[in-house]
Backbone as CSV, one residue per row, in Angstrom:
resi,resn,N_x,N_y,N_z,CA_x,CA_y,CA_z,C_x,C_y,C_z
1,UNK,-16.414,-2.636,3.517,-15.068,-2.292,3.928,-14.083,-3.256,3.268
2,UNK,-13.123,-2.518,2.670,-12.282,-3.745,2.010,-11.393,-3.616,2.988
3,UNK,-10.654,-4.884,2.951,-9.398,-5.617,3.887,-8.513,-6.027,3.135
4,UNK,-7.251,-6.832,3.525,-6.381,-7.064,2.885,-6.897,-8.299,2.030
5,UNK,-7.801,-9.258,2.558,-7.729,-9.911,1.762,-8.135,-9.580,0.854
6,UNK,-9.128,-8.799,0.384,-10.208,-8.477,-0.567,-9.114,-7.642,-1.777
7,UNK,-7.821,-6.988,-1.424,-6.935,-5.899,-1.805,-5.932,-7.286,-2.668
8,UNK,-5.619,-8.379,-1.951,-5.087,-9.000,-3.037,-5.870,-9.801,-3.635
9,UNK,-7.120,-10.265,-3.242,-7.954,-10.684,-4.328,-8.062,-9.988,-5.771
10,UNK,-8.091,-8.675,-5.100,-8.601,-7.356,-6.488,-6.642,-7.478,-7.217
11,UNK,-5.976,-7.619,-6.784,-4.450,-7.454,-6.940,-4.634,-9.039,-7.977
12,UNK,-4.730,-10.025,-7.719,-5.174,-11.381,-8.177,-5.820,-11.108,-9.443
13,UNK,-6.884,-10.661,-9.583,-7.852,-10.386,-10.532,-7.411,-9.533,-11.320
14,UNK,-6.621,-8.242,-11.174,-5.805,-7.655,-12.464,-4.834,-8.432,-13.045
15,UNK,-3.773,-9.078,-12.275,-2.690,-9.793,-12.906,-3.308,-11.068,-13.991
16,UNK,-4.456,-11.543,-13.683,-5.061,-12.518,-14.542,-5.682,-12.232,-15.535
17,UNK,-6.478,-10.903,-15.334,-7.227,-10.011,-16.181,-6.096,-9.232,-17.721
18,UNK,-5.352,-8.509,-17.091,-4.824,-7.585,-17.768,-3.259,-8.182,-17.999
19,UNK,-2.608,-9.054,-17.570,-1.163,-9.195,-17.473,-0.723,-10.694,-18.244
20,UNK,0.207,-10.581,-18.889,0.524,-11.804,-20.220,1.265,-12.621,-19.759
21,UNK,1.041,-14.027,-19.961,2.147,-14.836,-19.657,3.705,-14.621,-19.769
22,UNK,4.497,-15.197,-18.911,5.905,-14.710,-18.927,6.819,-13.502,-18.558
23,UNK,5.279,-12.678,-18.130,5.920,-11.552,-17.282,6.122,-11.849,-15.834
24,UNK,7.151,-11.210,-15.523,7.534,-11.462,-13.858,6.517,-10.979,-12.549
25,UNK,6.348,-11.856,-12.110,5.026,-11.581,-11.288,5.408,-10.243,-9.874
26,UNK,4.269,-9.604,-10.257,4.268,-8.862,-8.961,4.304,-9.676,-7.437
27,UNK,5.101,-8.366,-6.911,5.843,-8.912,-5.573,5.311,-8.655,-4.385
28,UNK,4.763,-9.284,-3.273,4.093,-8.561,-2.241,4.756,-8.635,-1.657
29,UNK,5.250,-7.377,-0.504,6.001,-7.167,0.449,5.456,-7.607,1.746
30,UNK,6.082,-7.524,2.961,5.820,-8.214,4.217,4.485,-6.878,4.933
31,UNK,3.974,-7.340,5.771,3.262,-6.777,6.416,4.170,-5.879,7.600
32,UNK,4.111,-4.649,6.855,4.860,-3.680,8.252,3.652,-2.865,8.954
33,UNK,4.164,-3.222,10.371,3.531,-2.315,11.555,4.041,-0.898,11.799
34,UNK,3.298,-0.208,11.906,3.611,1.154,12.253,4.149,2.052,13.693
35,UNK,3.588,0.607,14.588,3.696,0.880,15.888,3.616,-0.709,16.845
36,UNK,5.080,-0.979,16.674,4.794,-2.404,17.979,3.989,-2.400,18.886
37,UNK,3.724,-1.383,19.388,2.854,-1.421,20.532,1.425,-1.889,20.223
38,UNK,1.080,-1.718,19.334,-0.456,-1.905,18.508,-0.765,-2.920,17.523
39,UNK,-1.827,-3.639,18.597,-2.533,-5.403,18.178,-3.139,-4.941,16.989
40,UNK,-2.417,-5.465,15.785,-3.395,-5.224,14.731,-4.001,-6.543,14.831
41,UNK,-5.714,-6.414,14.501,-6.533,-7.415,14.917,-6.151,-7.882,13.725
42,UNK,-6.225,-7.932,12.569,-6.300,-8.844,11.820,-5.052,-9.463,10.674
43,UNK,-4.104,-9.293,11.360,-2.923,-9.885,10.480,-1.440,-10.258,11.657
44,UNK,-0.983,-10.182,11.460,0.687,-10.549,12.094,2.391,-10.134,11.376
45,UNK,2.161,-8.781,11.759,3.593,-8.287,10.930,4.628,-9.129,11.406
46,UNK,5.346,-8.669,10.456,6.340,-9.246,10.062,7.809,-8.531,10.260
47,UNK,7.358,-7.095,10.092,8.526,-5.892,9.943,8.064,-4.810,10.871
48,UNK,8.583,-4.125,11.506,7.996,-3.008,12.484,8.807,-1.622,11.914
49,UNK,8.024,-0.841,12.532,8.736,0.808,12.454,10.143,0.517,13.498
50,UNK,11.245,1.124,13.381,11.512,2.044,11.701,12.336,1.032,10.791
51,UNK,11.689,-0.078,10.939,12.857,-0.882,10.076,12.590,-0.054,8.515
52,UNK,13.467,-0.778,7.635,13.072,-0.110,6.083,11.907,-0.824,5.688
53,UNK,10.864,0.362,4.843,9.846,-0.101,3.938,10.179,-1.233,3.006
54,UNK,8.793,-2.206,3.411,9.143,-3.507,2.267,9.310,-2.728,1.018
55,UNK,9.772,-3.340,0.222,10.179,-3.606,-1.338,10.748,-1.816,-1.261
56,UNK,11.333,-1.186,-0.486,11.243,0.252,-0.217,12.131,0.662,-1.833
57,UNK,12.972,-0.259,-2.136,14.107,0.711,-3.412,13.195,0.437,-4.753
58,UNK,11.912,-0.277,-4.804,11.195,-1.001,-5.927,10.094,0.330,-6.082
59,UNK,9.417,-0.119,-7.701,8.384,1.023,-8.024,7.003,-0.228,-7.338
60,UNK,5.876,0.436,-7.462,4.851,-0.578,-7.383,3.970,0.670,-6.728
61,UNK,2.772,-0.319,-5.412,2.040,0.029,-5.120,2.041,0.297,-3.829
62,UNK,1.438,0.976,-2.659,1.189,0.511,-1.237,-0.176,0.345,-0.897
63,UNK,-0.993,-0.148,0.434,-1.681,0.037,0.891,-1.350,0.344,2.609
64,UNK,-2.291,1.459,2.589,-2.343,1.667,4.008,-3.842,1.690,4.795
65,UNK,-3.613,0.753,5.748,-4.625,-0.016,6.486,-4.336,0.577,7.987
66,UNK,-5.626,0.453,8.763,-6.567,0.815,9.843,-7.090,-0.695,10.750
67,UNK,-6.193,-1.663,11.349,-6.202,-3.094,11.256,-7.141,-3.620,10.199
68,UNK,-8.338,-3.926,10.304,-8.665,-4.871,8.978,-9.173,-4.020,8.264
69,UNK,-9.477,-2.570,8.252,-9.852,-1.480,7.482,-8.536,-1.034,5.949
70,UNK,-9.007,-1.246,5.087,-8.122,-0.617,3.890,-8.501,1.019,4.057
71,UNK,-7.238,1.800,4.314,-7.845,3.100,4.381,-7.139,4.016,2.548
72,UNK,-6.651,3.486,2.010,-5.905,4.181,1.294,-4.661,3.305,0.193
73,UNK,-5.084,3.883,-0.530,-3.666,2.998,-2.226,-3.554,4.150,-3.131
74,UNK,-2.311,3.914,-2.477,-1.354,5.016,-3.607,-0.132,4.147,-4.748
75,UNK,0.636,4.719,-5.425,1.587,4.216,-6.018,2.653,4.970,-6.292
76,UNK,3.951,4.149,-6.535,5.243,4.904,-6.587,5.692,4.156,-7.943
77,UNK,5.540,5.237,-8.758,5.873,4.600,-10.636,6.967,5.668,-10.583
78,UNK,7.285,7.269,-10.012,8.627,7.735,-10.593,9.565,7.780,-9.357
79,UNK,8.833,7.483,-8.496,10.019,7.285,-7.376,9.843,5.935,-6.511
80,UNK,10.596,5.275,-5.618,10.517,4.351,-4.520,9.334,4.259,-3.904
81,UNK,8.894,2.946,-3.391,7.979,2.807,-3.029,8.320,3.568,-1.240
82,UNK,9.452,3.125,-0.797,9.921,3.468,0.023,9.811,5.572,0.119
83,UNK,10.347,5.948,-0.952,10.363,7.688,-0.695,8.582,7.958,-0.560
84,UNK,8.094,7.550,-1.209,6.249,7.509,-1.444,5.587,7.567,0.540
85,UNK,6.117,6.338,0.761,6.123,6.423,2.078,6.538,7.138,3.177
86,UNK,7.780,7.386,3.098,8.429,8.280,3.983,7.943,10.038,4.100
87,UNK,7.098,9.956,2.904,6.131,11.265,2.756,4.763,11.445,3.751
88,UNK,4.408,10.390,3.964,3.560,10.104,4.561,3.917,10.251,6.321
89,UNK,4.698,9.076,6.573,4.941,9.073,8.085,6.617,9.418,7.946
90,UNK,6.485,9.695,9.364,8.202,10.343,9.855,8.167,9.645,11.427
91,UNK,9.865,9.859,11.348,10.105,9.624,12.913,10.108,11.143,13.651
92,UNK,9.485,11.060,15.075,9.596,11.879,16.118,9.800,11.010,17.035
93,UNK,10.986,11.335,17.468,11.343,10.546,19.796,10.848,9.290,19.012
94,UNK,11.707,8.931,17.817,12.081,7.571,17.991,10.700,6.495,17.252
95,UNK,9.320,7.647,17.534,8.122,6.516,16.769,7.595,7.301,15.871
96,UNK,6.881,6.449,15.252,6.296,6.617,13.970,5.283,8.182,14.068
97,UNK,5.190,9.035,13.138,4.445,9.935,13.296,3.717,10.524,12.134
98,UNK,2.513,10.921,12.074,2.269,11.348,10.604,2.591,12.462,10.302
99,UNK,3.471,12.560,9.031,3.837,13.596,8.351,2.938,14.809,8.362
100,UNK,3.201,15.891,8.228,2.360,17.364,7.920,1.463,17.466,6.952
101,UNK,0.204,17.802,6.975,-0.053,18.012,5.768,-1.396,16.353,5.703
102,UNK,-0.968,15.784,6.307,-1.770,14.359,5.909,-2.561,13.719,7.022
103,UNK,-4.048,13.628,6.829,-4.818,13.063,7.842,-5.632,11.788,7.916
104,UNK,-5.867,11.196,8.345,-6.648,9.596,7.782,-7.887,9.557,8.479
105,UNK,-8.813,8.911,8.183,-9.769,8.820,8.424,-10.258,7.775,10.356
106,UNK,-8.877,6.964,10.046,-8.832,6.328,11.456,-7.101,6.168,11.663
107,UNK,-6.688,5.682,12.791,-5.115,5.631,12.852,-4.939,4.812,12.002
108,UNK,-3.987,5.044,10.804,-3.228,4.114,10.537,-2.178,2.970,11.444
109,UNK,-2.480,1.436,10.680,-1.836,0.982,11.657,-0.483,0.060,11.335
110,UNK,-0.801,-0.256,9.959,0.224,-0.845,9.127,-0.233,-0.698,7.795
111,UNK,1.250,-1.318,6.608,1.415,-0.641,5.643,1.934,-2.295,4.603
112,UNK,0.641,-2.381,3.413,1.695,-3.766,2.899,2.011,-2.984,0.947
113,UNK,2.928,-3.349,0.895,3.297,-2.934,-0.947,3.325,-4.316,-1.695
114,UNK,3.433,-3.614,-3.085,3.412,-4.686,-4.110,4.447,-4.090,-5.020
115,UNK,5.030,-4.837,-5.411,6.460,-4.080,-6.871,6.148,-4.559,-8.335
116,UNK,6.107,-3.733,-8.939,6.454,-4.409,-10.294,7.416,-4.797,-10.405
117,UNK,7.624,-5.243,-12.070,8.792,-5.275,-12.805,9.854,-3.993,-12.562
118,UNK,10.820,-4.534,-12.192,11.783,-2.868,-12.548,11.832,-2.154,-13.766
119,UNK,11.265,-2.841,-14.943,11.319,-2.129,-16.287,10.146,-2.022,-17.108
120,UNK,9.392,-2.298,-15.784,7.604,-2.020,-16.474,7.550,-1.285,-15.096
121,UNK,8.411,-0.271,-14.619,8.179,0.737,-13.496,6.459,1.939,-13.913
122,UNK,6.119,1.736,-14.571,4.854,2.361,-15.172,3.380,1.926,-15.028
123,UNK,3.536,0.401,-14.809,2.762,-0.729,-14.705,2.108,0.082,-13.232
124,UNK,3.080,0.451,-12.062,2.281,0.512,-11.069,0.845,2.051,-11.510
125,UNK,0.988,2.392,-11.889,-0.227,3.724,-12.468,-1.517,2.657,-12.969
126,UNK,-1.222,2.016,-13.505,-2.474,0.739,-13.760,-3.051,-0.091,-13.036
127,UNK,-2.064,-0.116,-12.086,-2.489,-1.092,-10.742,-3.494,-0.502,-10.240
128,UNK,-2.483,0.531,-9.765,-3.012,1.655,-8.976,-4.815,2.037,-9.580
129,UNK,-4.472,2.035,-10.101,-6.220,2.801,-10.621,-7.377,1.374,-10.778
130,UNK,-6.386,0.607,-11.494,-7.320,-0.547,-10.970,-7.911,-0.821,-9.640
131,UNK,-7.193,-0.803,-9.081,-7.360,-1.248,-7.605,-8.497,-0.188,-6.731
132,UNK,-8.000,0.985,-7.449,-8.819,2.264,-6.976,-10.332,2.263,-7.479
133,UNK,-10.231,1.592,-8.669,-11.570,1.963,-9.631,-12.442,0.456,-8.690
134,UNK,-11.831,-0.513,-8.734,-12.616,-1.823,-8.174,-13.210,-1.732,-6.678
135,UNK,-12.406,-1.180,-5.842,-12.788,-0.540,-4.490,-12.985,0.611,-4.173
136,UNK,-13.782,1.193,-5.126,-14.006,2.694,-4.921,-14.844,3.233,-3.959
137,UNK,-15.719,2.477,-3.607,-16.268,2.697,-2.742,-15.806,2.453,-1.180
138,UNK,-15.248,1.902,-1.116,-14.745,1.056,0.319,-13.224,1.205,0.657
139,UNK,-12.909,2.901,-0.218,-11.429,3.354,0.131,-11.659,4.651,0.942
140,UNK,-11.623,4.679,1.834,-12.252,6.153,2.708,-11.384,7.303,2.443
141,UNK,-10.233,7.484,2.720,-8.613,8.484,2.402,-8.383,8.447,1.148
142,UNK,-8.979,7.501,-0.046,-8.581,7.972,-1.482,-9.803,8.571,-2.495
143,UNK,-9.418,9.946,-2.540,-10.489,10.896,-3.224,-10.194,10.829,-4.708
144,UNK,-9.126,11.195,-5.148,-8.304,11.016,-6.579,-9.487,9.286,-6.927
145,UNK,-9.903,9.552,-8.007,-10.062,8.443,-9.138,-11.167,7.911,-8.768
146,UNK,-12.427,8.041,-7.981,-13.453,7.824,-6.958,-14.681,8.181,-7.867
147,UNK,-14.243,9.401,-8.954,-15.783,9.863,-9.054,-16.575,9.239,-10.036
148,UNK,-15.430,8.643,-10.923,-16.127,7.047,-11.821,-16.969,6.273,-11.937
């Protein structure tokens, strides 16, 4: 099962691997909760629903986690990391709800991103698959890029 730590380890290991000195380092956003009400066992947000998605106006990456469960990494290279998200969950009566159309394997419980460069907005498609291809096994909700 990958976790967050293991997600920026693998996040760690591309930027060292694949990325050149003097480029502006990717950005990790705060740990947002999906639901105050709910002890995520293994971290301590920072941001709650409905505040705005970290790095929400930036391109990059997200992960969405199941408390210490990684359930899912997607990326937002032509739009906001923020619109990427808002596809996903919606407000109903005020709390968080999952969008139509989209089911997870356990509740989602919080949500952390990463941004590129604003002008290497493309960069996140590389992440992204990196990240996908290194934890392929231990991403339950991501089918896309798995069969590798």
């Amino acid at each position: 099962m990958a976790n967050l730590k293991k997600l920026q380890d693998t996040i760690n290991e591309y930027a060292k691997k694949y990325r050149k000195d003097g480029l502006e380092n990717l950005e990790q956003g705060e740990v947002y909760s999906l639901n105050k009400a709910v002890d995520i066992r293994s971290t301590t947000p920072s941001l709650f629903w409905p505040a705005t998605w970290p790095l929400s106006h930036r391109r990059g990456i997200y992960a969405i986690f199941s408390h210490e469960e990684l359930l899912y990494v997607g990326k937002a290279s032509q739009q906001a990391i923020g619109y990427r998200l808002s596809s996903y969950f919606k407000k109903v009566d005020g709390m968080c709800s999952i969008a139509q159309g989209h089911s997870w394997s356990s509740p989602p419980t919080h949500v952390v991103t990463w941004a590129v460069p604003d002008l290497m907005f493309f960069e996140a498609s590389a992440l992204e698959e990196y990240v996908i291809h290194q934890l392929k096994d231990e991403l339950p909700d991501n089918t896309v890029g798995k069969s590798s």
